[in-house]
Every structure is written in C-alpha cells, then in structure tokens.
C-alpha positions in Angstrom: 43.3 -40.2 -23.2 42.2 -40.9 -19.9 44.0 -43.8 -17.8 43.7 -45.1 -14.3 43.4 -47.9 -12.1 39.8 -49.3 -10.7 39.5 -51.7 -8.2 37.2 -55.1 -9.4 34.6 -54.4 -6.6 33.5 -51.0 -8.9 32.8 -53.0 -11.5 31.2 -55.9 -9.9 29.0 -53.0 -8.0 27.7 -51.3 -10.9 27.5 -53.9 -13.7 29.5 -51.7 -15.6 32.3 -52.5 -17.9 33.0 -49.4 -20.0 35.8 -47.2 -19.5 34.2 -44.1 -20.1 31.6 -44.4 -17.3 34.6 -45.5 -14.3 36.8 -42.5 -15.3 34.2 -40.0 -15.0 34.1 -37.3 -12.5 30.6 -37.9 -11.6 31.7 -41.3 -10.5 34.6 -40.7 -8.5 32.4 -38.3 -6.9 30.2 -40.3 -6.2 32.1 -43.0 -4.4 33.5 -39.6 -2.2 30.7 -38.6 -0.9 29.3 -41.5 0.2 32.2 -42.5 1.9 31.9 -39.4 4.1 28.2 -38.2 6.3 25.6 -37.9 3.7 22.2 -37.4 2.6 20.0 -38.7 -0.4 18.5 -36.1 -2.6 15.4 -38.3 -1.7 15.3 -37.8 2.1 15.9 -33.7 1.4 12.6 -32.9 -0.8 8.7 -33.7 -0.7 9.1 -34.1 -4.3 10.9 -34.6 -7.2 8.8 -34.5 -10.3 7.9 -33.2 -14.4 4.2 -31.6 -14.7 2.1 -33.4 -17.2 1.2 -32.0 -20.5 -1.7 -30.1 -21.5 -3.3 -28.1 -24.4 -1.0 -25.4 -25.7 -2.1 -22.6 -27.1 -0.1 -19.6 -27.3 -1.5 -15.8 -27.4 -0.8 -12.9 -26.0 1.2 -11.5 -22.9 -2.4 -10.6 -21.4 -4.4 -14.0 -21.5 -1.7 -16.3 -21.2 0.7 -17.7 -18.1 4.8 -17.6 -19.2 6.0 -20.6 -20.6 9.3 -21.9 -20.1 11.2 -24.5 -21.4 14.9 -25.8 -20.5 16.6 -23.4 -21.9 14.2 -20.6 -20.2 14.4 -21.6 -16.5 18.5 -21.1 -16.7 18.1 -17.6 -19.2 19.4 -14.0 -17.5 16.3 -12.9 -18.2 13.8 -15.8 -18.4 10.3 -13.7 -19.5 12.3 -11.9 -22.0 11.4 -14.4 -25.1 9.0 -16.6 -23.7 6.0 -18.0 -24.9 2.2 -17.6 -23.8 0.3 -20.3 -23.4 -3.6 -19.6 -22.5 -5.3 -19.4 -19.2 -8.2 -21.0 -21.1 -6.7 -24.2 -22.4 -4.0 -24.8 -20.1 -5.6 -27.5 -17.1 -1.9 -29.3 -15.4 -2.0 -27.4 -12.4 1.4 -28.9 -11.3 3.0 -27.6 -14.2 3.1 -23.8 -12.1 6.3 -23.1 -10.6 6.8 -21.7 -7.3 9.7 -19.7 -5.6 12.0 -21.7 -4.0 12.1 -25.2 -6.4 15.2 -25.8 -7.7 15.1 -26.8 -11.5 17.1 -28.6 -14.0 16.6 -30.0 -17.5 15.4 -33.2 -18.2 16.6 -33.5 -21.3 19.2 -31.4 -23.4 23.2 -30.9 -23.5 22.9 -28.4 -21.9 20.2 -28.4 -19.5 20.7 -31.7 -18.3 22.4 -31.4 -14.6 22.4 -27.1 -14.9 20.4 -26.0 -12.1 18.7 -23.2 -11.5 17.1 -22.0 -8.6 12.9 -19.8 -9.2 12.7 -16.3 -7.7 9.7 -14.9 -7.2 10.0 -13.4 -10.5 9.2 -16.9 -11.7 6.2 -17.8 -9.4 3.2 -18.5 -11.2 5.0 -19.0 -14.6 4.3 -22.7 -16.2 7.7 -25.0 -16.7 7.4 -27.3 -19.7 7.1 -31.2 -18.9 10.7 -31.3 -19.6 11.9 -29.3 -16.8 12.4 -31.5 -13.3 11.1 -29.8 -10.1 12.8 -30.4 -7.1 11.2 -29.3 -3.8 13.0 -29.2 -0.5 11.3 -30.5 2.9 13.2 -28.2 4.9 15.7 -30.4 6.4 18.7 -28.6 5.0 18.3 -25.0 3.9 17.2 -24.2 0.7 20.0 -22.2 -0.9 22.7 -24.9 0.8 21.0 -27.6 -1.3 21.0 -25.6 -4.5 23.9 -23.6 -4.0 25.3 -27.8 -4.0 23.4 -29.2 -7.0 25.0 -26.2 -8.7 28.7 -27.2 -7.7 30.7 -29.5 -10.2 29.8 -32.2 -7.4 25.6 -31.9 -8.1 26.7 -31.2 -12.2 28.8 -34.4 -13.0 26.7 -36.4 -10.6 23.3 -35.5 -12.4 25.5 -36.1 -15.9 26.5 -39.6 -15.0 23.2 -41.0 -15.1 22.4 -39.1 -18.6 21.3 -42.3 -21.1 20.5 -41.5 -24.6 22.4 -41.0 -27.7 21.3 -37.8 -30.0 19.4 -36.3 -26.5 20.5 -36.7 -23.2 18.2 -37.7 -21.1 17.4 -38.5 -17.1 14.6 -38.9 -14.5 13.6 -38.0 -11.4 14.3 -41.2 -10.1 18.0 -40.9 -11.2 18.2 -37.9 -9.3 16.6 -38.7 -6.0 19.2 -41.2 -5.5 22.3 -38.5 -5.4 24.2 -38.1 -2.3 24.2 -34.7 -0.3 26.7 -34.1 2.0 26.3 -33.1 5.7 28.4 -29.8 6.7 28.0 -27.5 9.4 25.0 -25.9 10.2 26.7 -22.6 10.6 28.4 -22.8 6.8 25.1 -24.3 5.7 23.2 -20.9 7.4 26.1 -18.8 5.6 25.3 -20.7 1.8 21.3 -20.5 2.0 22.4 -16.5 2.7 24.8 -15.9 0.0 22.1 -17.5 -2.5 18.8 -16.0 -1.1 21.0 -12.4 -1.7 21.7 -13.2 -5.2 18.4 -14.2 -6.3 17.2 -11.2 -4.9 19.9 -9.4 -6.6 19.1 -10.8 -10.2 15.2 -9.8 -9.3 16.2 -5.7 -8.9 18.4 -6.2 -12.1 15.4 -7.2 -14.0 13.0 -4.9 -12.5 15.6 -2.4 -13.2 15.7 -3.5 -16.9 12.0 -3.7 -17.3 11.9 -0.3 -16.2 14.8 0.8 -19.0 12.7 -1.0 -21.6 9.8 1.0 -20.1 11.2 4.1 -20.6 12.9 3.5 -24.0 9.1 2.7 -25.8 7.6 5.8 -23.6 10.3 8.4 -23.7 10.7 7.6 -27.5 6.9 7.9 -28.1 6.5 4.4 -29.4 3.0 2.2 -28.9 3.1 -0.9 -30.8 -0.2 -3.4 -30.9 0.1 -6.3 -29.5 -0.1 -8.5 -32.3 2.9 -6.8 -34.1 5.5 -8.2 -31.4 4.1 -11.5 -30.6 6.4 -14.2 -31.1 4.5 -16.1 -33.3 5.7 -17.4 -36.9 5.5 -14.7 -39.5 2.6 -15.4 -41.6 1.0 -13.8 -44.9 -2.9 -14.4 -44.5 -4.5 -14.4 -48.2 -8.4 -14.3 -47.9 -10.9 -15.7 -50.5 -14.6 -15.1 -50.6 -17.0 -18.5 -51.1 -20.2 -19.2 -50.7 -22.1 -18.4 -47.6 -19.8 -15.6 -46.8 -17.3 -17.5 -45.6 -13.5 -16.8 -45.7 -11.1 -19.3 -46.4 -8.0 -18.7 -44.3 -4.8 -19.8 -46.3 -1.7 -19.3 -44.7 1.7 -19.2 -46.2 4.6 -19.0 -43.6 7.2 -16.7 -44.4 10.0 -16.1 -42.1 11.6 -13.8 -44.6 9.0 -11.3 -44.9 7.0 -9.7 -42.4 4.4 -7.2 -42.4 5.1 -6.2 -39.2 8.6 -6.0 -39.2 8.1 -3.5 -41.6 5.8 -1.3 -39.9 7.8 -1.2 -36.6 10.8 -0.3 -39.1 8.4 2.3 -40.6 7.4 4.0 -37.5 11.2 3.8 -36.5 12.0 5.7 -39.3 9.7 8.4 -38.4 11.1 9.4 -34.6 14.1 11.2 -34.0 16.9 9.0 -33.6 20.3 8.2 -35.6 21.3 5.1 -38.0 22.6 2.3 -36.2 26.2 2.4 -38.2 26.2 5.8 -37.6 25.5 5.3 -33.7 29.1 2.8 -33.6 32.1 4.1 -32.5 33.5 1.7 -35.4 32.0 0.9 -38.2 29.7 -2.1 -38.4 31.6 -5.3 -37.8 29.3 -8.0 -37.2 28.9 -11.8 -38.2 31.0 -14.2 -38.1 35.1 -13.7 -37.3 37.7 -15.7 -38.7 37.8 -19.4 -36.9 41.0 -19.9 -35.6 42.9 -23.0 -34.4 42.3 -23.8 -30.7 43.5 -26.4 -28.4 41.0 -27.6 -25.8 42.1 -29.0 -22.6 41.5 -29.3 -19.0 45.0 -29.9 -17.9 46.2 -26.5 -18.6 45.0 -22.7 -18.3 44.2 -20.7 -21.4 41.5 -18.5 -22.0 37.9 -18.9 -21.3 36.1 -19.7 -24.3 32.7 -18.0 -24.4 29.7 -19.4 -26.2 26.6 -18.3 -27.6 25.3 -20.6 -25.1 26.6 -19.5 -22.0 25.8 -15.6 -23.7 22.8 -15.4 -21.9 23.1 -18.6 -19.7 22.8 -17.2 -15.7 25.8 -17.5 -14.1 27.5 -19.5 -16.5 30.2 -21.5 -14.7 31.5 -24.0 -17.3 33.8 -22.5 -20.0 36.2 -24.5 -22.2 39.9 -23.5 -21.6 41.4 -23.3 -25.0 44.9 -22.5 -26.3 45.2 -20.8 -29.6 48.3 -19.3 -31.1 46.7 -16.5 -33.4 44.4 -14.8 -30.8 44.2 -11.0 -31.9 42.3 -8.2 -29.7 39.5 -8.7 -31.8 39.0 -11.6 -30.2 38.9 -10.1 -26.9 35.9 -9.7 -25.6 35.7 -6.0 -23.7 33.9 -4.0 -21.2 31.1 -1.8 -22.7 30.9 -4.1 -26.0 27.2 -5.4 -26.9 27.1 -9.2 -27.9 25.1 -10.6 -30.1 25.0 -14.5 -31.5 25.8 -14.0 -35.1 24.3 -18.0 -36.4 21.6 -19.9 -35.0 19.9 -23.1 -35.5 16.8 -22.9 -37.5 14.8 -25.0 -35.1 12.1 -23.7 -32.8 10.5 -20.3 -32.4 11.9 -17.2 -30.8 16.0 -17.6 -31.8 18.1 -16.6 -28.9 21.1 -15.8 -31.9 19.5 -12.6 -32.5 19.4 -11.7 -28.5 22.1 -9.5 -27.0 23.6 -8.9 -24.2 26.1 -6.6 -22.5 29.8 -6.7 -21.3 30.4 -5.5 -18.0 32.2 -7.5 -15.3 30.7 -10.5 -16.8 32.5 -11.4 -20.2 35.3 -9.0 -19.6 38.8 -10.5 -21.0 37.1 -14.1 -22.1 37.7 -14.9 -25.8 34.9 -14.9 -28.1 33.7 -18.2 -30.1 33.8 -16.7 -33.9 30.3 -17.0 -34.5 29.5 -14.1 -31.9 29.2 -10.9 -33.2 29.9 -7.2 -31.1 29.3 -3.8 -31.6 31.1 -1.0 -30.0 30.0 2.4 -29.1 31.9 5.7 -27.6 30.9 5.4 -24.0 29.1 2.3 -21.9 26.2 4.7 -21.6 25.6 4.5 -25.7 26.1 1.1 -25.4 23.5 0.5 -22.7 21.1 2.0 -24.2 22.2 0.2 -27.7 21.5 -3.0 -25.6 17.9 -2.1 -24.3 16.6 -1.1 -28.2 18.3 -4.7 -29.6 16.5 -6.4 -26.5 13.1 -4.5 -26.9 10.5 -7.0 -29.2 10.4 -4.4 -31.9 13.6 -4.6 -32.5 13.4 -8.6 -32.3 10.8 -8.8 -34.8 13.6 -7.0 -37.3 16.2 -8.7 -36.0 14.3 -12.2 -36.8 12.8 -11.0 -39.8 16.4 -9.8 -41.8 17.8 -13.4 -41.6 19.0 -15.7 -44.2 20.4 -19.5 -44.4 18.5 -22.7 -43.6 19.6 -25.5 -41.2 21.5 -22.3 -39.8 21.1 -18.8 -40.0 22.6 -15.5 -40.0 21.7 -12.1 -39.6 21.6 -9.8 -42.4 23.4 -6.8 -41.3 24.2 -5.1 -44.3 20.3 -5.1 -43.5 20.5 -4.2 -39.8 22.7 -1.2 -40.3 20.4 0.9 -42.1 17.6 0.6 -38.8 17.3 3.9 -36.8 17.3 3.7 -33.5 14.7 6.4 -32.0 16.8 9.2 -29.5 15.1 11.9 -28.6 17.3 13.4 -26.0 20.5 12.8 -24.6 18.6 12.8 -21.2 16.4 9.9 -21.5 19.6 8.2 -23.6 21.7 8.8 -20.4 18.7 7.7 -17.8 18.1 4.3 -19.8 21.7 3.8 -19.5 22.5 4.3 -16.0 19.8 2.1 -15.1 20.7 -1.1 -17.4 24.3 -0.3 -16.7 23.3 -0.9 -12.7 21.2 -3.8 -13.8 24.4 -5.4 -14.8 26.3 -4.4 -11.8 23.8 -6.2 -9.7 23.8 -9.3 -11.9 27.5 -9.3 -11.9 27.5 -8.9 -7.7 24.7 -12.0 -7.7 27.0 -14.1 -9.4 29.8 -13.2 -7.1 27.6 -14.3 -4.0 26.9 -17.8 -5.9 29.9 -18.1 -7.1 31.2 -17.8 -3.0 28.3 -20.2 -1.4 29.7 -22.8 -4.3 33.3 -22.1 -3.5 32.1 -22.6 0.4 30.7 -26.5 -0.4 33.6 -27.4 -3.2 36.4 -25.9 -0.5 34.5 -28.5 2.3 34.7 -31.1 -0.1 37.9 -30.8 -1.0 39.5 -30.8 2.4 37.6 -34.5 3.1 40.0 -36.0 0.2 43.1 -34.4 2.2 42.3 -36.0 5.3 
C-alpha cells in the first residue's frame, strides 16, 4: 500500500481527491518538471491528431495500403501481420503515416502512453483512427523528443490522464499539455543521434529478414497464390444454382477447417524437408508450463517477467519483477530458443499467439510467463531458420488453422508436430540462418542505442531532484 504526505495546494489545484491519482508517478512527475525549464508538448509539434475513418476493405498485399492498428505501430516487425485495406475505398488522406511522427495508442492497456517512433519502412502505411500522431515543428530534435516520450517520464505522464474503466482511454488534447524539459543542445544533438541509428538499425534487420523469408519460399521451391495466405477468416463457400443463373453465395465461417491450410500442408509434404519433432533437439514441449507462485513488486529485484505481450513488443522496456521460489531452468528463457505464445484471445483477426520470435541478446536469462511456449534446436543456425518457416504466412495459416478453445485458445501441437518443414540443402538452411541471426544482432544493438539516449534524458532528470 502506498502512503505519503500531499500538501493541500495539490488538491485544491487539481480538484482531485482520490489517493490513487496523488501517489502516482505520472503526478509527481509532473509537478518535477515543471518546476524546472520546460516545454509544452503543444509548443514542440504542428500537430497532434487521430485520422478520421473511412471505408475498409481489406484485400490483397498488391491493391491495398498496410493497415496498422495500436498494437502494429509498436510490433518488431509491423507489416508482418497486417491487414490491407484498398486503394479503391480508402479516401482519409491524413490517416498515411510519414517517417518521423512519433505514435502512441489512443486507447488500449497497453498502447496507451507506449510510443513508437515511424521509419521509413512505415511511410505510406495507413494508422487506424486509434493511433495519435504526433508531429514535431523542429524546435527540439526529433529523436530528443521521442527518445523522452519513451522515458518513464513521457510513459506515466501520458498514463495519468488515461479515463475509462474496461478501455483506457486519452486525447490529443491530454497530451499536448505535457511538459518537455529543456537540456543541453549538445546532449539533445547526442539523443536525436542515438535514435535516428537505431531506427535505421531496426530498418536493415527487417530488410534482412524479408530477404531470409525471400529465400526460404524460393530456395525451397514454394509459390503459394495469393489468396491461400491472406489473412482473412477461413471460410467454406457452398454455391447453389437459381434461377437466372445466379449463384447464391452462403458462407459458413470456420476457423477450424481450412482448405487452404491444407493445401500449403499438402505441398509441404511434398518438398524435401524433415518433421518438425524430428528437427528439435528435444522432443516437442510446447503449451502451456506449470503456473508457479510469483511475488510481484517494485521494491525489490527479481527476475524479469516476460510476456506474450512484450514477445514481439519493440524494445520492450517495462517488465514486472517477480519473486518466485520454485523457478526451475525450464523456466529460463535461453539464447537460440524460438518463442512462441502458447494462448491467445479469441478476439480479432490475425492472432499474434501463434507468432514467434527468437532469443538472442534480447530475452536471454528473463523468466518466461507459463503460457509461452519454446522450442529448442542443436545449433542457433537450426533455430533461425526454425523461426523464418513459423514466421512465413504458410506456416501462419497452419498455425491458425490447428487451434482449439473459445474465449481463449491454444495451439494444437500434437497437430503442429507432424508439419514438415521443407530443407533442401544445408546451404540455403545455413544462409537463411546467418542472415535472421544478424537480423537479431542488429535489433538487439538498436535497442541498446535507445535504451542509452533514454538513459541520457532519465540520468538529466534525475540529477535536477538532487540539486
């Protein structure tokens, strides 16, 4: 339980009574900053703003823009499971995103106050109306101001104005009000840097992984259509001939069969290649662990608690610390591992549980919540390569098909483990590898570089409470 003093003028200020709101971080904060040199978040930008809606229709990768909601904009790889919504229908011209804006979540636990800062892999791509814009005017440099909102100063200061109950919610307005403080131009010049390096950093790591996928499909021989990896629901389409010649189109939506999950799996089955649980170093131990007791606190250091949230959040830099006293190695999570969320939430299209992702410098050592599920091969090349056929949207449509459960679900790996994954050589195995494997080195470096232009602002910030 919290407990501490506030002086009468803080409540007579904000017409606030509760407890909860004068103990937060995001207010004392607050009073900090503006009790040193400071901006408004107002006075910094040209803009602050949610596009408007418009028709959404989504198709294919050709005639549609990338779509990306909340979760999308903060995502490792952000095209990766997007939607498509067509060039034909789609008319809210501010709804584009350009590099440079710095986004955050308008609603959401957990989008609300994470920023996230558009590359030019991003520019051109739509944001939904529930992602906030924010567009500098050049008075402070670009990377200094997001490198800031990043901080725990911009995170708990966009949190305390979150209203809502079930959602949390905030506006521009809200935002445009938050103070910015004033540092030296020289450490202001070194932050923008560090944070222009890193997005530039993250850009080669996906280039370098679109190029991995590249190779996989061609090296293995494999040419799906189009339609058979769209992200669409799975639908059987039962056709009835009436009068006129006209067809009657009745759909019934099932997410549990798929015709073309089952030609991909097919056409798997016909290339070279070797059994998933034969491709483990262990057999197949996926799905959910044993929970375990756990103590969560911020007032002592335990181990970082990894979600399937923060699995392929960019830079994640919030993670519980937890205490628990039966923690065994399995638990651990350890370099050269693949990750994969083993339940999901049956809500929206394209689950990120059955998305995976790699352990390199990243999650080394963290514990893992029980609901994420590994796999473990004989060398971090295998499991590279592992990595790039789960990611591929063949291998999604399987993955999304061989699920079971309802409010949540799990996959079906006694399913899963039966799926050949196409190898012809050793040498294309062992050039896919090297290149996701540097695709990880250089998303682990970005976040170092972020990680240090936050560490620069926070470190400022700090030293103005010890004078």
């Amino acid at each position: 339980m919290k407990v501490g003093k506030i002086n009468f003028k803080y409540i007579s200020d904000s017409l606030r009574f509760n407890s909860d709101f004068h103990l937060s971080e995001g207010v004392a904060y607050d009073r900090l900053l503006r009790a040193n040199p400071h901006f408004t978040l107002e006075n910094l930008t040209t803009d602050i703003f949610c596009a408007g809606r418009s028709k959404r229709i989504y198709v294919s990768e050709d005639n549609g823009y990338p779509y990306l909601g909340n979760t999308d904009i903060s995502s490792t790889s952000p095209l990766s499971g997007c939607n498509y919504a067509s060039k034909k229908f789609w008319n809210e011209r501010k709804g584009f995103l350009k590099e440079g804006m710095i986004l955050t979540g308008r609603v959401g636990q957990n989008t609300v106050g994470a920023f996230s800062y558009t590359s030019k892999e991003l520019e051109g791509c739509i944001g939904s109306d529930n992602v906030i814009r924010i567009v500098s005017n050049g008075t402070v440099k670009n990377g200094y101001l997001y490198a800031y909102l990043a901080s725990k100063y911009g995170y708990h200061l966009a949190r305390r104005h979150i209203s809502g109950n079930a959602q949390p919610f905030i506006t521009e307005d809200m935002l445009s009000n938050l103070p910015v403080p004033i540092i030296p131009k020289p450490k202001e010049e070194q932050i923008h840097n560090l944070i222009i390096e890193a997005a530039d950093l993250r850009l080669e790591a996906n280039n370098l992984l679109n190029e991995a996928d590249e190779m996989f499909h061609e090296g293995n021989g494999l040419d799906f259509p189009e339609d058979w990896l769209s992200i669409s629901e799975n639908e059987i389409k039962l056709g009835f001939s009436v009068k006129n010649s006209f067809k009657l189109r009745t759909t019934i939506k099932a997410r549990n069969y798929s015709f073309r999950a089952n030609k991909i799996i097919e056409e798997f089955d016909v290339k070279k290649g070797i059994k998933l649980k034969d491709y483990l170093k262990i057999p197949l131990k996926m799905g959910a662990r044993g929970s375990f007791k756990r103590i969560d606190s911020k007032n002592f250091k335990g181990h970082s608690l990894l979600s399937q949230t923060e699995l392929h959040t960019q830079n994640p830099k919030i993670f519980k610390q937890v205490r628990a006293p039966k923690i065994t190695e399995d638990d651990i999570a350890k370099r050269g591992q693949v990750l994969i969320p083993a339940a999901g939430n049956a809500s929206g299209e394209g689950e990120i549980f059955v998305r995976p992702t790699l352990v390199r410098n990243n999650f080394e050592g963290m514990l893992l919540s029980e609901v994420i599920g590994k796999l473990e091969c004989k060398t971090e090349n295998d499991a590279a390569y592992l990595f790039i056929f789960l990611k591929s949207k063949a291998m999604f449509r399987i993955l999304r098909a061989m699920i079971y459960g309802t409010s949540l679900r799990y996959p079906n790996w006694e399913l899963i483990k039966d799926v050949n994954i196409p190898l012809v050589s050793d040498k294309i195995k062992n050039e896919i590898g090297d290149k996701v494997l540097l695709a990880f080195d250089k998303r682990g470096e970005a976040d170092k570089k972020e990680n240090q232009a936050i560490n620069l602002i926070e470190n400022e910030i700090e030293q103005w409470q010890e004078s």
